[in-house]
N, C-alpha and C positions, 0 to 999 in steps of 0.2 A: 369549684368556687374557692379562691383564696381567703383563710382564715385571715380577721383582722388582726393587727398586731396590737399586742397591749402592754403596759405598762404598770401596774398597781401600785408599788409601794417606789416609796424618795429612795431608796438605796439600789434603786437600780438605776436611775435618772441621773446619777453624779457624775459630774463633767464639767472639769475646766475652772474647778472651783467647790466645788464640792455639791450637797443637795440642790432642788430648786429653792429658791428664798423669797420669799413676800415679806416687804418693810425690810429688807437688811436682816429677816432672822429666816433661820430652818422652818421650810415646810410645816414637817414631820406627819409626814400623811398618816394617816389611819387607814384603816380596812375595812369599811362598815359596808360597802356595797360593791358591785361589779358590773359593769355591763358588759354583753355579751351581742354578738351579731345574730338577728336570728332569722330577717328575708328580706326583701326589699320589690318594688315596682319599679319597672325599666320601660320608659316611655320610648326611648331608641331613638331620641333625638337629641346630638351630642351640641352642647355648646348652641342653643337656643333659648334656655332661660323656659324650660318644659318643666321646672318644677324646684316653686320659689319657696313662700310659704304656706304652710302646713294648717291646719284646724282639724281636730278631733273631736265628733259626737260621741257619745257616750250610750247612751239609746240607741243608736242607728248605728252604732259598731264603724262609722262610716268616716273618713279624713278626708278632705275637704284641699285640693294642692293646685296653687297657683300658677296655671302655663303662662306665663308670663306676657309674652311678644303674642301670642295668637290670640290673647282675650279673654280667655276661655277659664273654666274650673273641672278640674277631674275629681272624681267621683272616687273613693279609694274603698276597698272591703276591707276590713281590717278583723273579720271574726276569725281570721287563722294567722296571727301575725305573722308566720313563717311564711306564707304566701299570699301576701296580699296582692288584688286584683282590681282591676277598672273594673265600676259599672258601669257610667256615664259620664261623658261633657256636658257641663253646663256653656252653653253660649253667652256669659253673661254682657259683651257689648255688643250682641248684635240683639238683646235684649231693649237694655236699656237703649241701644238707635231708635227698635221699633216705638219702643213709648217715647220717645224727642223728637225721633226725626233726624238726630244731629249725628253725626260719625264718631266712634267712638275709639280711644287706642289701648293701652295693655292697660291688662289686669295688673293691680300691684299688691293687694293683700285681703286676706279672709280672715272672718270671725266666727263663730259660730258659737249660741246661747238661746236654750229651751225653748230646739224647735226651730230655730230660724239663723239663717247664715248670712251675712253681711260680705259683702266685695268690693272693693273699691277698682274703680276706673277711672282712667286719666281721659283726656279729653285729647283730641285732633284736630290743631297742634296743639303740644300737654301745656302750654300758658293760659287755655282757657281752663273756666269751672267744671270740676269733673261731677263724677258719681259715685252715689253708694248705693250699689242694688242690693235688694231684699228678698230671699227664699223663703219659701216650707222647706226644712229638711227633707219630711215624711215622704214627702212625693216630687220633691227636689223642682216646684213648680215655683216661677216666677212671680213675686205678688206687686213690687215697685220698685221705686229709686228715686232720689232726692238730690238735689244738687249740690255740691259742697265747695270749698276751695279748688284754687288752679292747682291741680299735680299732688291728687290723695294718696299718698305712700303707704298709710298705714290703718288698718281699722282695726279698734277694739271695742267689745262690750264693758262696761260699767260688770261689777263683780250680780251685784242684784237685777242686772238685763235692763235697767232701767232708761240708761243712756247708752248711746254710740257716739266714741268719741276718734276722732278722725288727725291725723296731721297731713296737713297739705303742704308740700314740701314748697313747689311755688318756685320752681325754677326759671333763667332766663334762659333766651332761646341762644341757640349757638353761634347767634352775631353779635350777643350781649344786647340791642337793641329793643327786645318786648322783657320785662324783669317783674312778672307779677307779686303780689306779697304773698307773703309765707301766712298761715293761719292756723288754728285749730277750728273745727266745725265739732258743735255737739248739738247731736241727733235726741231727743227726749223721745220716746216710744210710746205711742197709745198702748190701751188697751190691748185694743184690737188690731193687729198692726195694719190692715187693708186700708185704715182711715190717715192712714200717715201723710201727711203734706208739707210743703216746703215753711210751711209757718213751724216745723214744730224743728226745726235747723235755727241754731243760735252759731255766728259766724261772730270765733273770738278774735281781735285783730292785734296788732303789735303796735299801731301805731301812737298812740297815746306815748311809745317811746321812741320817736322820733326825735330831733331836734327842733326844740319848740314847743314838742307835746308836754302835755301835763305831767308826764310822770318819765321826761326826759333824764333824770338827775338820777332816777333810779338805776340807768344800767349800769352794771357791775366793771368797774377796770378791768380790762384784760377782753371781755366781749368781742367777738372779731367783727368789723363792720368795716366792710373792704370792697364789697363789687362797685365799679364807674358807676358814678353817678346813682348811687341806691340811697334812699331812705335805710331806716331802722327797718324797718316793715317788711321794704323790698327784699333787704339782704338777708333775715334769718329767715333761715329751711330747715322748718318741721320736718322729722326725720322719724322717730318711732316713738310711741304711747306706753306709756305703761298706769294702772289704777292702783291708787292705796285699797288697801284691803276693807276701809271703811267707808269706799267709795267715794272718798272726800274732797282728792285731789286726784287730778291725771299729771303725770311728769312727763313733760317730752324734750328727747334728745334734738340740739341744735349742732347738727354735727359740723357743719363748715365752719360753724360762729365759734366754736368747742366750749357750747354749753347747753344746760337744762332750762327750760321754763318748767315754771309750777300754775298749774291751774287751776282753779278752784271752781268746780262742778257746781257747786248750789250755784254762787254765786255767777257763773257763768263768764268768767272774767280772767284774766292774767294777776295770781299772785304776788309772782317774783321771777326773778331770772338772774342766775348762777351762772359765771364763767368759772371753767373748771380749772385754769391755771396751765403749769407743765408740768411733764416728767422730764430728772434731770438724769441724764445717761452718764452724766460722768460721777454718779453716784456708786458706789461701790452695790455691789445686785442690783442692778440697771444695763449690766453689759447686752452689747448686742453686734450683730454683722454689718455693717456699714457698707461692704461692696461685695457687688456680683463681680467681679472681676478677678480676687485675690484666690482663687482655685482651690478653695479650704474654707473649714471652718473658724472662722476669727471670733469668737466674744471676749468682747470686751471693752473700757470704759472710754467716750468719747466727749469733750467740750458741746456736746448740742445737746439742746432740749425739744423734747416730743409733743404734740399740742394731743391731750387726751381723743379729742373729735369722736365718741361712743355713735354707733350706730345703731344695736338692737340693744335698748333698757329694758330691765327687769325689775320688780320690787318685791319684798318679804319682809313679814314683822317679826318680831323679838320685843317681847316686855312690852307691848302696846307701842314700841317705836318703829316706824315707816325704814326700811332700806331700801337703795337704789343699786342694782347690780344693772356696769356697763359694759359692753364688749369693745375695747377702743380701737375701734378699723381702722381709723383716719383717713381724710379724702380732701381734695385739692379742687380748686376751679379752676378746671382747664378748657377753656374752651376757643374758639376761632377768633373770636371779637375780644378777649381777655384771658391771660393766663397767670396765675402767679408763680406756677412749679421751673423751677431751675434746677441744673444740678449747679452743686460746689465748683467742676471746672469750667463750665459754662462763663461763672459766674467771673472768675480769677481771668478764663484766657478769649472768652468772645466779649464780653464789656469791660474790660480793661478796668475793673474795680480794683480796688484793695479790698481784701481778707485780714483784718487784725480781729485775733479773738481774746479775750482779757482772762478765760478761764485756761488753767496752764491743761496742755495735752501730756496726755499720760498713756503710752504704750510705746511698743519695742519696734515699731517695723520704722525701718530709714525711709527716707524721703520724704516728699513735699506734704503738708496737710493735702494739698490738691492733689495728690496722684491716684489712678483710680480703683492702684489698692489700698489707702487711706478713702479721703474722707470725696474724694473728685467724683464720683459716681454716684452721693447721696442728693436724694430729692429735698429741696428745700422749699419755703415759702420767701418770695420777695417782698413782703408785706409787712414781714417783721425783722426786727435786729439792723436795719441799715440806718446810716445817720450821713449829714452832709449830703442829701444827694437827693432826689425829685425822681418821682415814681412819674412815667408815662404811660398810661394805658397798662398800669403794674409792670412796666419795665425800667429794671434798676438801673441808675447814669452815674458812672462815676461815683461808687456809694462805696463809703468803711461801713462793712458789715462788725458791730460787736459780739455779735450772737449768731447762729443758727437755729432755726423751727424747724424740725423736718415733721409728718402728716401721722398720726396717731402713736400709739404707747407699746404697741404689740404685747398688750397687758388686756386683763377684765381688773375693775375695778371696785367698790361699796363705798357708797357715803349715804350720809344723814339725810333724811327725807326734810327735816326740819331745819337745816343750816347749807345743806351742800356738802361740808365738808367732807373729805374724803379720809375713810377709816380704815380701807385697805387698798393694796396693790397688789399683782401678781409677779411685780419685776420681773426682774428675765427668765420664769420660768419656761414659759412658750418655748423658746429658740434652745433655751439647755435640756428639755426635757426631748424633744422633737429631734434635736440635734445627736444624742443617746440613744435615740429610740431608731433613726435612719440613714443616721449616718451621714458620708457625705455625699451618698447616692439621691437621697430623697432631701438636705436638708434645705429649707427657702425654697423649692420648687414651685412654681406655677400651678393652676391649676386646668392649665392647658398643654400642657408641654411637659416633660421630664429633665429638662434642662435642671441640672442642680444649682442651687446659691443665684437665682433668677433674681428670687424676691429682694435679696439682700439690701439692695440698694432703693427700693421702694419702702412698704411698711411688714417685710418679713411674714409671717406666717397669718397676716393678719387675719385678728378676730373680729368676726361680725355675727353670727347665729349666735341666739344666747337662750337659755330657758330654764328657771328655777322648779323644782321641786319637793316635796316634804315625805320622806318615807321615816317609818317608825320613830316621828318626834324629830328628827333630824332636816336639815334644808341642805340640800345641792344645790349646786349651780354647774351647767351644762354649759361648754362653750364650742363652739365651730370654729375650725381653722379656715379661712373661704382660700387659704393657694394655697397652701401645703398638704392641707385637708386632714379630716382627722376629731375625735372629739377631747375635750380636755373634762375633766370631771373634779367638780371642788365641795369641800363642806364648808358650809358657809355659816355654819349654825350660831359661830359667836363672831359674829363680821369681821374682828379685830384680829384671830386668832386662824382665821380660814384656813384651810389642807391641802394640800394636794391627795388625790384617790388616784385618776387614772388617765391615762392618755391610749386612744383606741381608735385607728382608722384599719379601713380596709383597703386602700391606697395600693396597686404592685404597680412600682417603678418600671416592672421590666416588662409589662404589657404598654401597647397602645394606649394612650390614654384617649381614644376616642373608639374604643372598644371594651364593653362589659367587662373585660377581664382585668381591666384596671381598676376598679370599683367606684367607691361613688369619689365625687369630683365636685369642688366648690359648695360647701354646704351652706346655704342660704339661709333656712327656717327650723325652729324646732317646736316640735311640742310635747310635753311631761303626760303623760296618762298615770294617775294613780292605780294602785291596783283593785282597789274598788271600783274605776270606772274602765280598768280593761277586758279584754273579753276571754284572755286566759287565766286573769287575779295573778298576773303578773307586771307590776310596774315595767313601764314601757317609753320608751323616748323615740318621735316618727320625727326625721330630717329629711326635710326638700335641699336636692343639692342639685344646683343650679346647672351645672357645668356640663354634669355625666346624666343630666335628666333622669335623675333615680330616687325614689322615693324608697328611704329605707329603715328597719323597724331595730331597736335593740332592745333586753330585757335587760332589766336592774335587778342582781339578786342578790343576799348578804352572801359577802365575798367568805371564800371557804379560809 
C-alpha cells in the first residue's frame, strides 16, 4: 500500500511566490495536529458514485456511506479503524417503494442522531417530491419516510435531534422543460418516531421572493437568477445544510445562485439570503492556472473573476458568534435545453463577439488573451459580464464581454453567520500548495484519469468535501480536493487569522487510477469523530470518495 504524501508546515509549500497566502498575507502554519492514513473500505466499484457521504454513530461504532446510483446505504464497522468492514446494505429505495408504491432513484445523503439514521432519496424522475427514510440504528431496521421537496440533496439533524432539516436542490430536467422549486423541508420529530407523519414536514419555499412576492425587494444584488423562464423559486438550488450550534438557524448553500439562505428553525421561514460576491484573480494571492493546454505549471494573476458557488457548508462558534466555512467547487448549468458554460475561444472565434476587458492583463506569456495557453480554454458563464448583446436560450450574439465569471474560487472560505460577510479566504493556497507537493506529474489532474494540468482550465483542484472539527480547544477545518484529490487541513480557531497545517493524499499517479493501487479518488463526504466518540480515543476523520469507491479512515494526532 502506498504511503500518503504529506505536507505540514508553509516552508515546504513555497512556490512561485513564496508561502501559501490567505487575504494577501503568509499562512504561517502551525503544528498542532497531524493526520495520518490508517485503512480504508474498498467497495471495488470504480467511478460509480459507491461511496458519497459519510455519517458516523458513536454507539454503534458503525458509519453510515452513501452508494449513490444503486440507492442503497452500506453499513461500515469502524471498531478497528485500520480495517474497517461492511456489515450490511440497507435498501433504502426499495424501502421507501414498498411503503409508496412509487419508484424510487439515488440515495443522496445521510444523517445519523441517538439511534436513528436519516437518508434522503430522490424520486423517478428527480423533479418530483422525494424522501426522507428513517432507521433504528440498533437493528439498522426500517421504521418510515416522509415526503419532502423535488431532488433532497442533503440531510441533517438539528444539533438537539429535534429537527431534520433537508435542502432540495429542485433541479430541471435535461430539456430545461419540467424546473421544479428549490426548498428546504423541516422535519419536527416526535417523541416517538413510529408516530411521524407527513403533517409534522413544514416545506419552507422561496417564493415570497419572486417578482411580485412580498419580500421581492429583499434579494441581495448580485444573486444569480438565470434559468429560461424560472421564477425566484424555480431557479435557486438548495445544495447543503449546515445548523448554528444553538440550533437557531439552518444555513444552506445556493451554489448555482453563489449564495447562502438563512433559515430560521422556530420560525420555520426564510431569514435572509446572501449573494456571496467574487473572487478577483487578478489580485495579487489569487494567482491561478487558466489552461490545460500550456504543458506546465503557470500561477498566476488574471483579469477574471471567480463566482464563490460553495458546495459543502460548514459552521463553528467563537465568542458566542456563528461561522460559516465553505468549500467553493463552483458548478455551471449545463444542460441539453440550456447551457451557460463557454470557453474564451469559443466565445472570440465561433460567435464572432468582441472580448474588451477594462482590467489591464498582467503576465509575461505573448500572444492573444484567446490563445489556449492564455485565457482561450477557461470556462466561463455567458450570463454575466456581456453588454450590447441579447442572450438566446443563454447564447451570447454579438456581445462586448467587459468581464469574465468563470465557476468557483478553488478556495474554502469563513464569513459571518450574522452579516454574510466574508472574513477569510484561502487564495491560491490549493494550487501552490498541491502544485509543491506533485508536481507537474499530478498537478490539476482529474479525478479519473492521470492526465496532468486536466483541471486547469475548469475549476482546478476543486474543493467540495468539507468538515470541521474541535481537538484540544482548537477548530480545524478539513477540506477535499474532488479531482486532484487529497485532504487540505486548516485552523480555523480565529477565522480571521486561519493556518495552513497540512495537505495529505494517498493519490499514485503511476498506478491505474481504476485500480486500488491508486488510492482513493474524488472525495465527496467527510466526517470528524472526536476522540471521545472514537473507538480507538483517537480523533478520526472517515471520507466517502466518490470516484475510487473507497471509504477511508485517517487519525488526527499532536503533530511531533
Amino acid at each position: 500500500m502506498r504511503l500518503p504524501i504529506a505536507l505540514p508546515l508553509c516552508a515546504t509549500v513555497a512556490l512561485l511566490g513564496g508561502c501559501a497566502t490567505s487575504n494577501n498575507e503568509q499562512a504561517g502554519a502551525t503544528t498542532s495536529i497531524e493526520l495520518s492514513f490508517l485503512g480504508r473500505y474498498e467497495s471495488g466499484i470504480f467511478d460509480g458514485s459507491a461511496a458519497e457521504i459519510v455519517a458516523y454513530d458513536a454507539k454503534t461504532q458503525e458509519t453510515f456511506v452513501i452508494n449513490a446510483n444503486s440507492g442503497k446505504v452500506d453499513v461500515l464497522s469502524m471498531s478497528n479503524p485500520t480495517a474497517p468492514y461492511k456489515i450490511k446494505t440497507l435498501d433504502v429505495s426499495a424501502d421507501v417503494a414498498a411503503l409508496t408504491g412509487l419508484s424510487l432513484g439515488a440515495a443522496n445523503s445521510v444523517s445519523v442522531h441517538s439511534g436513528i439514521m436519516a437518508a434522503a432519496i430522490e424520486a423517478k424522475p428527480k423533479q418530483y417530491m422525494g424522501y426522507i427514510a428513517f432507521y433504528n440504528i440498533n437493528d439498522h431496521a426500517f421504521i418510515t419516510a416522509v415526503k419532502v421537496g423535488a431532488l433532497p440533496d442533503m440531510v441533517t439533524f438539528s444539533h438537539d435531534g429535534k429537527q431534520v432539516i433537508v435542502a432540495n436542490e429542485g433541479e430541471p430536467n435535461d430539456e430545461y422543460t419540467v424546473d421544479p422549486e428549490g426548498s428546504v423541508s423541516i422535519i419536527t420529530l416526535p417523541n416517538d418516531i413510529t408516530t411521524l407523519t407527513q403533517s409534522d414536514v413544514t416545506q419552507v419555499t422561496f417564493r415570497d421572493f419572486n417578482n411580485g412576492g412580498s419580500r421581492a425587494s429583499e434579494r441581495p444584488d448580485g444573486l444569480r437568477i438565470f434559468g429560461p423562464n424560472a421564477s425566484v423559486a424555480q431557479d435557486l438550488e438548495p445544495e447543503y445544510v449546515t445548523v448554528s450550534k444553538d440550533n437557531r438557524y439552518a444555513f444552506v448553500s445556493l451554489q448555482e445562485n453563489n449564495g447562502i439562505a438563512k433559515i430560521d428553525l422556530m420560525k420555520k421561514s426564510v431569514s435572509t439570503i446572501w449573494a456571496l460576491g467574487t473572487k478577483d484573480y487578478n489580485q495579487t494571492g489569487n494567482e491561478l492556472d487558466v489552461s490545460d493546454k500550456d504543458k506546465t505549471i503557470q500561477l498566476q494573476n488574471w483579469p477574471v473573476l471567480g463566482l464563490y458557488q460553495p458546495d459543502t457548508i460548514a459552521s463553528y462558534t467563537v465568542s458566542g458568534k456563528t461561522y460559516l466555512v465553505t468549500a467553493n467547487e463552483g458548478d455551471s448549468r449545463d444542460y441539453k435545453g440550456f447551457s451557460e458554460e463557454y470557453r474564451v475561444k469559443e466565445l472570440a472565434d465561433e460567435l464572432n463577439s468582441r472580448l474588451a476587458l477594462t482590467s489591464p492583463l498582467k503576465h509575461e506569456i505573448e500572444g492573444k488573451l484567446d490563445d489556449p495557453k492564455n485565457l482561450g480554454r477557461m470556462k466561463f458563464t455567458s450570463t454575466l459580464g456581456a453588454q450590447d448583446c441579447k442572450l438566446t436560450k443563454g447564447t451570447p450574439n454579438n456581445c462586448t464581454y467587459t468581464q469574465l465569471y468563470g465557476y468557483g474560487a478553488r478556495s474554502f472560505s469563513i464569513w459571518s453567520g450574522d452579516t454574510g460577510e466574508q472574513v477569510f479566504d484561502s487564495g491560491s493556497d490549493f494550487e501552490r500548495i498541491t502544485a509543491k507537493a506533485l508536481g507537474e506529474k499530478g498537478f490539476n489532474a482529474s479525478n479519473d484519469s492521470n492526465k496532468t494540468d486536466a483541471r486547469s482550465d475548469d475549476k482546478g483542484p476543486e474543493p467540495e468535501a468539507l468538515t470541521v472539527g474541535q481537538i484540544d480547544g482548537r477548530t480545524y477545518a478539513f477540506i477535499g480536493l474532488e479531482r486532484v484529490g487529497g485532504i487540505m487541513v486548516y485552523d480555523i480557531t480565529v477565522p480571521k487569522k486561519s493556518q495552513f497545517i497540512q495537505y495529505l493524499t494517498s493519490r499514485d499517479f503511476d498506478a491505474k487510477v481504476d485500480t486500488s493501487a491508486a488510492g482513493d479518488l474524488g472525495p465527496e463526504g467527510m466526517a470528524f469523530v472526536s476522540k471521545e466518540d472514537s473507538p480507538s480515543g483517537q480523533a478520526l476523520l472517515i471520507v466517502g470518495n466518490e470516484v475510487s469507491g473507497t471509504t477511508s479512515v485517517y487519525g488526527i494526532s499532536p503533530s511531533k
